[in-house]
C-alpha positions as CSV (number, residue, x, y, z in Angstrom):
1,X,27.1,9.6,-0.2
2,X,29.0,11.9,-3.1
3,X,29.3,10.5,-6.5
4,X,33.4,9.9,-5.5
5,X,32.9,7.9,-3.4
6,X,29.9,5.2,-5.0
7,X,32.6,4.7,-7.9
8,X,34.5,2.8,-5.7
9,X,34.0,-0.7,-4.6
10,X,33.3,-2.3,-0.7
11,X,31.6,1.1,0.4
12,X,29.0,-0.3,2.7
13,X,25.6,1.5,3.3
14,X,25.9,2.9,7.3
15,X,24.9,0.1,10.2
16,X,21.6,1.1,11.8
17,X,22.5,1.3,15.6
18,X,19.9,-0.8,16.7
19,X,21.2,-4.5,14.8
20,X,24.2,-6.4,16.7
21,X,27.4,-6.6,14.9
22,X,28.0,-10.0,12.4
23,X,29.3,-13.1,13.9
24,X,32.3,-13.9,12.6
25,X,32.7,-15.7,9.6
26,X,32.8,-19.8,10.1
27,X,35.9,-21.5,8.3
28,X,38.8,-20.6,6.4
29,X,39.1,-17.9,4.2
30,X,41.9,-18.1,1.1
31,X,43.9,-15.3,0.7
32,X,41.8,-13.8,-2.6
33,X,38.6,-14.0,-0.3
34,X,36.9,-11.0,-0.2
35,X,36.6,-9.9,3.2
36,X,33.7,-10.2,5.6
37,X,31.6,-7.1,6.0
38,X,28.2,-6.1,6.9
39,X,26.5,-5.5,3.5
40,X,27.1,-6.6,0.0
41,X,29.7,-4.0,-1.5
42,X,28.1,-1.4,-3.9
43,X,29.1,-1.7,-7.3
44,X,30.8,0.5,-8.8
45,X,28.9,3.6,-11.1
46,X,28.1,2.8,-14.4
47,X,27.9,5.7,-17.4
48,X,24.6,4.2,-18.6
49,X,22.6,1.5,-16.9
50,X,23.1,-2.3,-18.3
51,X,21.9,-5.7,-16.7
52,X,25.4,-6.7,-14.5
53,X,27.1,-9.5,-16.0
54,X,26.8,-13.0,-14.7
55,X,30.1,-14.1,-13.0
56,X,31.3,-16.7,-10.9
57,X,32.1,-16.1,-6.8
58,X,33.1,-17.7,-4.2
59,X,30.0,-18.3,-2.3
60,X,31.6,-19.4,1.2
61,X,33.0,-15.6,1.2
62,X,29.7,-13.9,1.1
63,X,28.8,-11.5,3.9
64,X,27.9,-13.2,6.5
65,X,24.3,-12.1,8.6
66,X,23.7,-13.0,12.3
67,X,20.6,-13.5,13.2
68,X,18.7,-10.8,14.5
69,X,17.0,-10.5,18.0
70,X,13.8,-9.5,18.8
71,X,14.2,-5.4,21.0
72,X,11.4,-7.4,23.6
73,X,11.2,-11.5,23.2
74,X,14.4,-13.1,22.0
75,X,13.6,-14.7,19.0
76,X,15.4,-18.5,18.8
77,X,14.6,-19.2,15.4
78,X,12.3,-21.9,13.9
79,X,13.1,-25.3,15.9
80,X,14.2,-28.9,14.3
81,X,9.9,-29.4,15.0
82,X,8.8,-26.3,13.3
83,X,6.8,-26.7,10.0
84,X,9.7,-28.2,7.4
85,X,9.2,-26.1,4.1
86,X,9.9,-27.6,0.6
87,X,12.5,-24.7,-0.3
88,X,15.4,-26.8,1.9
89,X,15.4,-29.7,-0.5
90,X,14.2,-27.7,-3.8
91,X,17.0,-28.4,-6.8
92,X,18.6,-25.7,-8.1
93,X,17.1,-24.2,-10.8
94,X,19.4,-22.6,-13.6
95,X,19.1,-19.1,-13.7
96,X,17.4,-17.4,-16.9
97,X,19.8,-16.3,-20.1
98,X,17.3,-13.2,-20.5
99,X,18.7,-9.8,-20.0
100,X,17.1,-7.0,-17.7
101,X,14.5,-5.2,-19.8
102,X,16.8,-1.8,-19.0
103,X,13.4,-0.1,-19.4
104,X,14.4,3.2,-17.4
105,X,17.9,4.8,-17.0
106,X,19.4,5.3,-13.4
107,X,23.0,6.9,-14.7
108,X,22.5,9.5,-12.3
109,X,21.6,7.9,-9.1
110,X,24.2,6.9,-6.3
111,X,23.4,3.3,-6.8
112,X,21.9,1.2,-9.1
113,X,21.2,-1.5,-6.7
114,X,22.9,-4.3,-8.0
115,X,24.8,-6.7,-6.1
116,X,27.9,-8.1,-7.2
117,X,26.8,-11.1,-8.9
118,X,23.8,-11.1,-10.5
119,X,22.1,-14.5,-9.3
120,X,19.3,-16.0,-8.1
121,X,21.1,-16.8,-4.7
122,X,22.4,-13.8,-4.5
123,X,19.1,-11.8,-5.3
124,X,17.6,-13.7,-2.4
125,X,19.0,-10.7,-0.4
126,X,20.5,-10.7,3.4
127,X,18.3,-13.4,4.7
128,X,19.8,-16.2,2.2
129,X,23.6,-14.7,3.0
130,X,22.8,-14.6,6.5
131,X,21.9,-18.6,6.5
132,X,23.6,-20.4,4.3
133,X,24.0,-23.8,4.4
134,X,27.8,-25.5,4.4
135,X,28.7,-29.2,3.5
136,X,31.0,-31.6,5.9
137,X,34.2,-29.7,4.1
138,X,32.8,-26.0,4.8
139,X,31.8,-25.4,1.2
140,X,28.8,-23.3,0.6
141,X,26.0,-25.0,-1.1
142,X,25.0,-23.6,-4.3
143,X,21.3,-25.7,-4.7
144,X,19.1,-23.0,-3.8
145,X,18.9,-24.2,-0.2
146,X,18.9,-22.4,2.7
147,X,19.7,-23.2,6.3
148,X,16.9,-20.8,7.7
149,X,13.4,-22.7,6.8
150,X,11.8,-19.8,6.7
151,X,13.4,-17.8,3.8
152,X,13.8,-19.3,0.2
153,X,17.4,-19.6,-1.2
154,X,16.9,-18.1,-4.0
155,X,15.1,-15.8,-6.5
156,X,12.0,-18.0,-7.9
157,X,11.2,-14.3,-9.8
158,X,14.0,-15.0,-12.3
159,X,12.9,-18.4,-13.6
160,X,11.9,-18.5,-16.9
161,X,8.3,-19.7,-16.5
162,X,5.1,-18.6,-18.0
163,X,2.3,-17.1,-16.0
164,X,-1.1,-15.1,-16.5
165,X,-0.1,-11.1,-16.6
166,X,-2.9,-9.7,-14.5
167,X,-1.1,-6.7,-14.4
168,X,-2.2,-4.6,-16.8
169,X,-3.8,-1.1,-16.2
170,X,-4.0,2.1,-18.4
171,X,-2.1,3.8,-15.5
172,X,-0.7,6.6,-18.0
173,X,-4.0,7.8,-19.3
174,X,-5.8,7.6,-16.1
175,X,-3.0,10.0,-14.4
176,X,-2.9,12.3,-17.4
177,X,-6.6,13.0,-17.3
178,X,-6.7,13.2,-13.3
179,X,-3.9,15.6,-14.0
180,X,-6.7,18.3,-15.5
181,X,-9.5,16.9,-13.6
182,X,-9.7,19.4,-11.0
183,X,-11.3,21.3,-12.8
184,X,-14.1,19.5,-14.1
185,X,-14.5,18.6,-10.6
186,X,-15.6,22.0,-9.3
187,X,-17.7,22.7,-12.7
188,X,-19.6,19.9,-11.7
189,X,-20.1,20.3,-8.2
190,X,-20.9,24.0,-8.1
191,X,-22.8,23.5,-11.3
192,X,-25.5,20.6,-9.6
193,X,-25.3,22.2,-6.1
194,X,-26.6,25.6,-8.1
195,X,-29.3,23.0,-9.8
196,X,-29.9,21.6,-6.7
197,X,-30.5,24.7,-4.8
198,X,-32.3,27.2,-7.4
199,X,-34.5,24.7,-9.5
200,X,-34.9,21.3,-8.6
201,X,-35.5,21.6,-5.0
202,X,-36.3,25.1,-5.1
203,X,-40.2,25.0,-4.2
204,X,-38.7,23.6,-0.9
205,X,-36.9,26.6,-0.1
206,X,-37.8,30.1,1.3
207,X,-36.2,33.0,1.1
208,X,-38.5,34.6,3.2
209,X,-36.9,33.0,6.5
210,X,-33.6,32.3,8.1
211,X,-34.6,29.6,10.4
212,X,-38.1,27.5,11.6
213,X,-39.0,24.5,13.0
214,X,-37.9,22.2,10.4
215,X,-34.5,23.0,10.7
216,X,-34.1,21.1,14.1
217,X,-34.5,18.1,12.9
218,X,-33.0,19.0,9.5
219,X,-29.4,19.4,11.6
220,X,-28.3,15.9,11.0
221,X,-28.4,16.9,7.7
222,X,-25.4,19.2,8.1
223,X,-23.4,17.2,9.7
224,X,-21.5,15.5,7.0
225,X,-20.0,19.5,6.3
226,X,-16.6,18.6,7.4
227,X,-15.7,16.2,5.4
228,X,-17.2,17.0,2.2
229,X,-15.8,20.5,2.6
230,X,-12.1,18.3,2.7
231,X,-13.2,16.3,0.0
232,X,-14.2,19.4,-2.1
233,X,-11.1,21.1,-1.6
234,X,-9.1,18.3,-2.4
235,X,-10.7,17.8,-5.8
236,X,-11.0,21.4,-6.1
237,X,-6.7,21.5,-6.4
238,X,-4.7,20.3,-9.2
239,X,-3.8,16.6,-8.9
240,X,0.0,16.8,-9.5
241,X,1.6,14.4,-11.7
242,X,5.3,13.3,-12.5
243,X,4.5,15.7,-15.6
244,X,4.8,18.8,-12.7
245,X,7.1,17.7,-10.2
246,X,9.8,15.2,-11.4
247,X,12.2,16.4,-14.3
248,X,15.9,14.2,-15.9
249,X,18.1,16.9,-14.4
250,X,16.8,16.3,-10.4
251,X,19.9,14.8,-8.5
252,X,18.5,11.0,-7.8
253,X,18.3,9.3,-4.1
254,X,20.0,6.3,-4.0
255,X,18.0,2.9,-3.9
256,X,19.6,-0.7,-3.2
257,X,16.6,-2.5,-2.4
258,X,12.6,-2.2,-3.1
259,X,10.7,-4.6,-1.7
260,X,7.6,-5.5,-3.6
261,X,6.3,-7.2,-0.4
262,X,3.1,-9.4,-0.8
263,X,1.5,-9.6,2.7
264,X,-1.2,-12.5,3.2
265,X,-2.2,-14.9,6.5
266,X,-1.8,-18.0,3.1
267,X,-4.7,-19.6,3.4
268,X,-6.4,-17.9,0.0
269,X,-3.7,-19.6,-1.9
270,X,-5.3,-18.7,-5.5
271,X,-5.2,-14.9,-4.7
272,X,-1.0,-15.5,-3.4
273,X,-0.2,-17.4,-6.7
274,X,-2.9,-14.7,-8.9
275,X,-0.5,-12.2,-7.4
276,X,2.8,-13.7,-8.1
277,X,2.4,-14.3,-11.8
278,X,1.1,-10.8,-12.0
279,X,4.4,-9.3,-10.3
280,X,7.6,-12.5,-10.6
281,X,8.6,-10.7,-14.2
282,X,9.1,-7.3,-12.1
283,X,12.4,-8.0,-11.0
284,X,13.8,-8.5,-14.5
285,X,12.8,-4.1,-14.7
286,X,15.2,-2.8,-12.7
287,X,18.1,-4.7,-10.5
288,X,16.7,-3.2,-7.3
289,X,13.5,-4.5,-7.6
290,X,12.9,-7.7,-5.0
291,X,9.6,-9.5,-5.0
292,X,8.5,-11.3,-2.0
293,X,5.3,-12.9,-0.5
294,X,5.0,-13.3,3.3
295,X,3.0,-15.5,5.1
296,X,2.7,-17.0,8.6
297,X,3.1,-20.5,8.9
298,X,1.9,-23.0,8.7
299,X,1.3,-21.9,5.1
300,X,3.8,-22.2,2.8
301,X,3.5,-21.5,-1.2
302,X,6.3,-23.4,-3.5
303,X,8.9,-21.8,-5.5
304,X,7.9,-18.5,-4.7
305,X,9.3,-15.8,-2.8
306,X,8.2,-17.0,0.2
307,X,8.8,-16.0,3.2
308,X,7.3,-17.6,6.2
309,X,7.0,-15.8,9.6
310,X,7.6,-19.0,11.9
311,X,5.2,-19.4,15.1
312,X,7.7,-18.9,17.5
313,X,8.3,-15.5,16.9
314,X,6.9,-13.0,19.4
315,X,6.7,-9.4,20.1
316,X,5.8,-7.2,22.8
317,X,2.5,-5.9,21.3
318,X,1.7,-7.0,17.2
319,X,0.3,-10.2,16.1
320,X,-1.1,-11.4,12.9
321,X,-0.2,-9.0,9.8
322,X,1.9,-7.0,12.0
323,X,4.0,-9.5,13.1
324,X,4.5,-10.8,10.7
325,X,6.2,-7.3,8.9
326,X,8.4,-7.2,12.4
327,X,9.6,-10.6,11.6
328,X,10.4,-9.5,8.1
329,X,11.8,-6.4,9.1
330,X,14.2,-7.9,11.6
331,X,15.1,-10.5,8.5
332,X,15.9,-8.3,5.9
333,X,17.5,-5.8,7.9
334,X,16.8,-2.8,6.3
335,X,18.9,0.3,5.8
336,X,18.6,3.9,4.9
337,X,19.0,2.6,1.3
338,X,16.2,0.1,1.5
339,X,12.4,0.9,0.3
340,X,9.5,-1.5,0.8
341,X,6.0,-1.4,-1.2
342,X,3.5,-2.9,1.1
343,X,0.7,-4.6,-0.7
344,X,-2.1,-6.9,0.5
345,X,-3.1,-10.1,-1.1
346,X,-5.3,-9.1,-4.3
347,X,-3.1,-6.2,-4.6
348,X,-1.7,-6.1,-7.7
349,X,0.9,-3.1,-9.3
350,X,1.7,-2.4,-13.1
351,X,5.3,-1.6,-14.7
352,X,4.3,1.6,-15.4
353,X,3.5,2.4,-11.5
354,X,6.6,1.0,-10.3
355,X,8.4,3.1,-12.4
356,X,6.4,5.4,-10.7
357,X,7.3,4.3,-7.6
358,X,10.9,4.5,-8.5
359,X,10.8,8.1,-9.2
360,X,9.7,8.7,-6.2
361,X,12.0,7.2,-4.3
362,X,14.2,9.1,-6.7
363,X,13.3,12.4,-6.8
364,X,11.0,13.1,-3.6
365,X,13.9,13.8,-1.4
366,X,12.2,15.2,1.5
367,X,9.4,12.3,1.6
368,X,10.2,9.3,3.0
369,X,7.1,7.3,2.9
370,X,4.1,7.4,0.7
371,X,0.7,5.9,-1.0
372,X,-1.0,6.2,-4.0
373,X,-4.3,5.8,-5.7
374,X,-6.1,2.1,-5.1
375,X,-8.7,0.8,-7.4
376,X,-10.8,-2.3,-6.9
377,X,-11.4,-3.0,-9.7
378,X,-8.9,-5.7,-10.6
379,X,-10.9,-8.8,-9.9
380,X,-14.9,-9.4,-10.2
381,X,-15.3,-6.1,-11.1
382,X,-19.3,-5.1,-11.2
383,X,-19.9,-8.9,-10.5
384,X,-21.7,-7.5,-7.4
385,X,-23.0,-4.2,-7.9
386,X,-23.4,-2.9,-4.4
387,X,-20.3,-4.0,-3.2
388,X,-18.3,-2.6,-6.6
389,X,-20.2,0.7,-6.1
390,X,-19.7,0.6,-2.0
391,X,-16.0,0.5,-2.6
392,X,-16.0,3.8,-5.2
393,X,-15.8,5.9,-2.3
394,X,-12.8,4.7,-1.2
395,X,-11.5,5.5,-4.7
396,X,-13.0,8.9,-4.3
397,X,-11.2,9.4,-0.9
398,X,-7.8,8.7,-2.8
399,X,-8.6,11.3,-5.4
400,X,-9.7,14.2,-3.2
401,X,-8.9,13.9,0.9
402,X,-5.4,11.7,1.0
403,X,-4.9,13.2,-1.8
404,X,-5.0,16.4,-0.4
405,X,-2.8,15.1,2.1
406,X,-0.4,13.2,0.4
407,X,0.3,16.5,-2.3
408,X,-0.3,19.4,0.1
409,X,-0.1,18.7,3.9
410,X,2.7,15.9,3.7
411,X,1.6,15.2,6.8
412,X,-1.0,11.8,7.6
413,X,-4.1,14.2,8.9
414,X,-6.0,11.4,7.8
415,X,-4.0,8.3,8.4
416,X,-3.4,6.0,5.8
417,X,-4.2,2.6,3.9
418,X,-2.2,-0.7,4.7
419,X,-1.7,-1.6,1.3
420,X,0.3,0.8,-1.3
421,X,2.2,1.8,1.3
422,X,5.4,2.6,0.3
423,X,8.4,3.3,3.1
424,X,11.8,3.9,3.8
425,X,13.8,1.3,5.3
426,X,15.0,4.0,8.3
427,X,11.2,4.9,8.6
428,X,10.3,1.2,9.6
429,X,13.0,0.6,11.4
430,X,12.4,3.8,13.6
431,X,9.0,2.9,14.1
432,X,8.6,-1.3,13.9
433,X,5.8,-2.8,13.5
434,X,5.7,-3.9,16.7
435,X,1.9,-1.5,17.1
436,X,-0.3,-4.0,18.6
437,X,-3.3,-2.0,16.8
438,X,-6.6,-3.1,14.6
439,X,-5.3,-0.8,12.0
440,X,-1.5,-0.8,12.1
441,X,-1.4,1.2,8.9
442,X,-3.1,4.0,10.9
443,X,-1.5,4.0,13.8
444,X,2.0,3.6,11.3
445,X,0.9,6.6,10.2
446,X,0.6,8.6,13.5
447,X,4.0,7.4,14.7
448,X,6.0,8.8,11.5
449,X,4.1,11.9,12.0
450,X,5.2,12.0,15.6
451,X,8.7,11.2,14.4
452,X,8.6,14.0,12.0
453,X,8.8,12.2,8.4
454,X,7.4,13.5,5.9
455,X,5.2,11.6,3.6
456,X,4.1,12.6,-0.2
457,X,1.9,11.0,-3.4
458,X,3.0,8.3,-5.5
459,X,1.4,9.0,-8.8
460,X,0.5,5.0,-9.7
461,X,-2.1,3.1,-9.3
462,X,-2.6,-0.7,-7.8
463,X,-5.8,-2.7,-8.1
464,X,-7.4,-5.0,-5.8
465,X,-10.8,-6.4,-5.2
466,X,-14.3,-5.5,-3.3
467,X,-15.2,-7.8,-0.4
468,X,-17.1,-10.8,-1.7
469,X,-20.1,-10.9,0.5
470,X,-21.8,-8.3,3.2
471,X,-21.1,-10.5,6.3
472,X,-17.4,-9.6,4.8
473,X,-18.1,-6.1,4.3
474,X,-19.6,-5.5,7.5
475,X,-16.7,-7.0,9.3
476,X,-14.1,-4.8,7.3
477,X,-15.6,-1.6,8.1
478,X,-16.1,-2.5,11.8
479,X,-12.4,-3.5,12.4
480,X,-11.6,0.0,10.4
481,X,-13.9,1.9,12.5
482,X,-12.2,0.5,16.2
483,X,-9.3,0.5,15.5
484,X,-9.0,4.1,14.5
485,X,-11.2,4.9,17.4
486,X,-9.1,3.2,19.4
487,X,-5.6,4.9,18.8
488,X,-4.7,6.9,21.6
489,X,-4.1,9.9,19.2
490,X,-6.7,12.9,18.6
491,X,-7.4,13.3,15.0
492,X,-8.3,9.5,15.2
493,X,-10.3,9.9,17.8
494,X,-12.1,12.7,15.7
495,X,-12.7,11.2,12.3
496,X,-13.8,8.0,14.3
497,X,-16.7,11.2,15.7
498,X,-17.6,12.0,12.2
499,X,-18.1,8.3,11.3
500,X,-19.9,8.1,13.7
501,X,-21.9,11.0,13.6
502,X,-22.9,9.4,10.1
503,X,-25.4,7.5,11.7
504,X,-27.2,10.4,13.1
505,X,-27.2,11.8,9.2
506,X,-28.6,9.0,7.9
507,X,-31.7,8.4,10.7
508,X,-32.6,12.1,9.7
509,X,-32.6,11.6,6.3
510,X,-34.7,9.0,6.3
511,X,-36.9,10.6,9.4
512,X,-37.1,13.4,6.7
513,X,-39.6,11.4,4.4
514,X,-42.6,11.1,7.5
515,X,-42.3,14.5,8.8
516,X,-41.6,15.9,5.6
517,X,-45.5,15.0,4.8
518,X,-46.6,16.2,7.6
519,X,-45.3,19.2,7.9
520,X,-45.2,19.9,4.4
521,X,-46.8,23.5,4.7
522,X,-43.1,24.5,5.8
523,X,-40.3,25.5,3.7
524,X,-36.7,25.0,4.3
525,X,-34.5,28.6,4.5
526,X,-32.5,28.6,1.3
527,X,-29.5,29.0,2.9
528,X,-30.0,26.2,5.0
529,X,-30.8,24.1,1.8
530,X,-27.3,25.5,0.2
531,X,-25.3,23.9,2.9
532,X,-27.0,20.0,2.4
533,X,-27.0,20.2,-1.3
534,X,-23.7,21.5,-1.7
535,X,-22.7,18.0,1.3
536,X,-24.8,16.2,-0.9
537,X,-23.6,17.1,-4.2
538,X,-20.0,16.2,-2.7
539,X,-21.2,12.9,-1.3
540,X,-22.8,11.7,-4.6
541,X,-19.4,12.7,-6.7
542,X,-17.3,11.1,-4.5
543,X,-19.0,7.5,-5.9
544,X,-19.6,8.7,-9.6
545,X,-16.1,9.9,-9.7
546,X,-15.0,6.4,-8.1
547,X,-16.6,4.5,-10.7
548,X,-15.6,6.6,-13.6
549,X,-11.9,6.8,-13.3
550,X,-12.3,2.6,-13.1
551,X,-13.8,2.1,-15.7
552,X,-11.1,4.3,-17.2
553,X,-8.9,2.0,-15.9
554,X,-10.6,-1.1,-17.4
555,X,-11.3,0.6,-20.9
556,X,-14.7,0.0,-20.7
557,X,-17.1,0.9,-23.4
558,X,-18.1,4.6,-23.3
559,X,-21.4,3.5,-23.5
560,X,-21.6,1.5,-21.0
561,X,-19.9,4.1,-18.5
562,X,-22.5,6.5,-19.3
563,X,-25.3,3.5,-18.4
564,X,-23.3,3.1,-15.4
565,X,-23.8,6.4,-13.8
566,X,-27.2,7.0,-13.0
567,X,-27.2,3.0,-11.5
568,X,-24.3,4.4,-9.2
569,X,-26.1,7.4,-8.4
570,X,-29.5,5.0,-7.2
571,X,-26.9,2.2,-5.6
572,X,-24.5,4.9,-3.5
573,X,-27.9,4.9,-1.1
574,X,-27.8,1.2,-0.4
575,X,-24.2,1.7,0.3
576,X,-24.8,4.5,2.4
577,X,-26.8,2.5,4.4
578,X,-24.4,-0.6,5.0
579,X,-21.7,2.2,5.5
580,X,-23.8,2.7,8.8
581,X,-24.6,-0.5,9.5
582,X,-20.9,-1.4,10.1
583,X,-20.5,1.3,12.1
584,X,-23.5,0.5,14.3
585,X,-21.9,-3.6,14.3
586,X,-18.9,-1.9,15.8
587,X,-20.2,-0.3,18.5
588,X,-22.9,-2.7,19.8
589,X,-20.7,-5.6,18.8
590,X,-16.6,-4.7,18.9
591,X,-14.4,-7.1,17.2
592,X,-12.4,-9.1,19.5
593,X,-9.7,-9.8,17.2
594,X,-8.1,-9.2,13.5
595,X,-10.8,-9.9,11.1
596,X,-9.3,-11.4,7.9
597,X,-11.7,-11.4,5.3
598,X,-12.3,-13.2,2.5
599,X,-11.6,-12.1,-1.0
């Protein structure tokens, strides 16, 4: 779309081939009606951004939405006996006098994703236009009521109430130092794997042979090569940053619509409303910002956001989380210019990330889907020790493999995670989420990769929270571990091998000890010893890294991060060890079905 043509009015964003034309519009229309189209019509391009003023429209001349159908089952729609939400007979609630914050300037972008009134009805989106609810005379109600059950009526994110900001982060300092991290990572890898090698182990070693018997059973030792050698190389490159790749004179990709989207089953309502306060006030940053919550009923959460995938839907393959993001998908009815931030239930994201996110939407032209870096460290953080320093790996993983992927390959070698994952309306709608897989995000990931889309690094940060028990743990790992051996693709198929082969690393390190003492008259090659300090060297950083770039986050003492790091180095073994266990659940004892865990 050239910059002519989004200064005019009524230019509406292309169809998507795959959604049936709109119904025609029910009732009279007066002759200054605007007429029926598809999509709202942009507005017109402003110099400078500023909050749209509020004005007064006729609401019966909206666009009107048909529903959508489901491409397998026909969906009907929630019946007259389907759970009856409290959004139908909610009051309106006055919109708030407070402007947008106008934190970030979108002169130069196509759209600034603005409607043409600025109200909570109309920020509702397609599914409140698409079911609006008329009075004997045909008049469209203006109450915040809705005639689809199943989507609210209105905004709840504009309402001028007062929540706990759980929020925060220290996002810009954490990204600035991981910006010149890379190369105090390979300092202090090479630097203990050289200490390793040549002093503290080295009246193991032997210089005087390349290979004897202990190296047969010393194998499993080696196997964990592959991926630290990824992990290594991924910390070993720079960690790029919108300081490096974004800059003010970039032509801008136009954005209508992000969709902060809340995913949750509903039955952990504290974690839902945690997460709303933290996020309501995010709309008021930019006009394109939408934040929603979906659920799958019967569980409903008051003036909220909510959106409530009704149990009559069905699909050919997904149930459960992915189902419910068909549903949704089908709802909002996504376009080219639509963008949707998928985040689980104790995920929570900071202003200074969306604006993150925003510029990459922006200015990553050739991407259209993405993920950052996740901490968990956002709730109960160290109030379990194993479980706080279990999950550091996974923080670890963000900083060197995906991010290897995400900055250099552009390409999902290694999959993905369901939450932070940020994608193009087109993408989803290309794909669905119709996947009928343990780990959708994976398999997602492998279908946009089959599709050719490209996918890239959002330089923000969310935080959620460690699993709050081991039964818990164990479960999460296992459904992680067959699902993505169960994807029909290859590269699944192989890290699946490696996680496996895990095991086998960890029975000869601990068959090590025993045979170690008995056959302690022979010395490991050098060489040999190299390769599994350098694997363990890796291993161990992956955790300390993990915890220290948290506590970053957190602004913990300096002190006390110190303290922390030799009590992560001790408790990465215990996790080590439930690592295995999970996979060893999975295998003797598959999961039959989506394991939803509690957090």
């Amino acid at each position: 779309m050239s910059s002519s043509s989004s200064q005019q009015w009524g230019v509406p964003p292309p169809q998507h081939p795959g959604y049936p034309k709109p119904l025609p519009q029910p009732g009279p229309s007066s002759s200054g009606a605007r007429p029926v189209s598809e999509y709202a019509p942009a507005p017109p391009q402003a110099k400078s951004f500023r909050a749209p003023q509020q004005q007064t429209v006729n609401q019966q001349n909206l666009p009107y939405h048909s529903p959508v159908q489901s491409a397998s089952i026909p969906y009907q729609g929630p019946s007259s006996s389907s759970y009856a939400h409290p959004q139908q007979v909610n009051p309106r609630i006055p919109p708030p006098q407070a402007p947008y914050q106008n934190q970030w300037d979108d002169s130069a972008s196509e759209s600034d994703g603005t409607v043409v009134e600025d109200t909570p009805e109309a920020r509702a989106g397609p599914a409140f236009r698409g079911g609006r609810q008329q009075d004997a005379d045909g008049k469209s109600l203006r109450d915040g009521s809705s005639a689809n059950p199943n989507v609210p009526g209105m905004s709840y994110a504009l309402l001028d109430e007062n929540g706990e900001r759980t929020n925060k982060g220290n996002t810009k300092f954490v990204m600035a130092f991981l910006a010149e991290a890379w190369i105090m990572h390979v300092v202090i890898i090479l630097g203990a794997t050289y200490a390793f090698t040549f002093h503290i182990w080295d009246y193991t070693y032997t210089d005087a042979e390349l290979w004897n018997f202990t190296c047969y059973w010393k194998l499993g030792w080696l196997l964990p090569i592959p991926y630290t050698l990824i992990c290594f190389f991924g910390l070993a490159l720079p960690f790029r940053t919108p300081k490096f790749i974004y800059d003010s004179d970039m032509p801008k990709r136009r954005v209508d619509n992000l969709y902060i989207l809340t995913v949750t089953k509903g039955d952990n309502r504290e974690a839902v409303y945690r997460s709303w306060n933290a996020h309501k006030h995010l709309e008021r940053l930019h006009p394109c910002v939408r934040v929603h919550v979906l659920t799958d009923e019967p569980y409903f959460f008051e003036n909220i956001n909510c959106y409530t995938c009704p149990k009559n839907f069905r699909t050919a393959n997904s149930k459960y989380k992915a189902r419910a993001l068909e549903w949704y998908r089908q709802t909002m009815r996504y376009t080219e210019h639509d963008w949707v931030l998928h985040l689980d239930e104790e995920s929570v994201i900071d202003d200074e990330s969306v604006k993150r996110v925003l510029e990459f939407i922006w200015y990553e032209r050739e991407c259209t889907w993405g993920q950052g870096v996740i901490m968990y460290n956002q709730y109960r953080y160290w109030s379990n020790w194993i479980f706080t320093v279990a999950d550091a790996i996974r923080v670890g993983d963000d900083l060197s493999r995906f991010h290897l992927q995400y900055t250099y390959f552009r390409r999902p070698v290694f999959g993905a995670h369901g939450s932070f994952l940020l994608s193009n309306g087109q993408v989803e709608n290309s794909i669905t989420w119709d996947l009928g897989s343990l780990t959708e995000d994976f398999q997602f990931a492998v279908h946009a990769w089959e599709m050719g889309y490209k996918c890239g690094k959002v330089p923000g940060i969310i935080r959620e929270q460690s699993p709050l028990d081991l039964i818990g743990f164990l479960k999460q790992r296992r459904r992680w571990y067959v699902g993505i051996r169960r994807l029909p693709a290859f590269l699944p198929k192989l890290w699946a091998t490696f996680w496996t082969l895990g095991i086998v690393c960890l029975a000869t390190t601990i068959a090590s000890i025993p045979l170690g003492i008995v056959y302690k008259g022979l010395l490991t090659p050098r060489w040999f010893g190299l390769i599994k300090d350098f694997s363990f060297c890796v291993f161990v950083y992956l955790y300390l890294i993990g915890i220290l770039v948290q506590d970053m986050d957190k602004r913990v003492n300096p002190l006390i991060m110190l303290a922390r790091i030799p009590l992560t180095f001790l408790l990465q073994f215990i996790a080590g060890i439930m690592e295995a266990l999970a996979v060893i659940y999975g295998i003797i004892l598959p999961p039959a079905d989506f394991d939803v865990i509690k957090k």
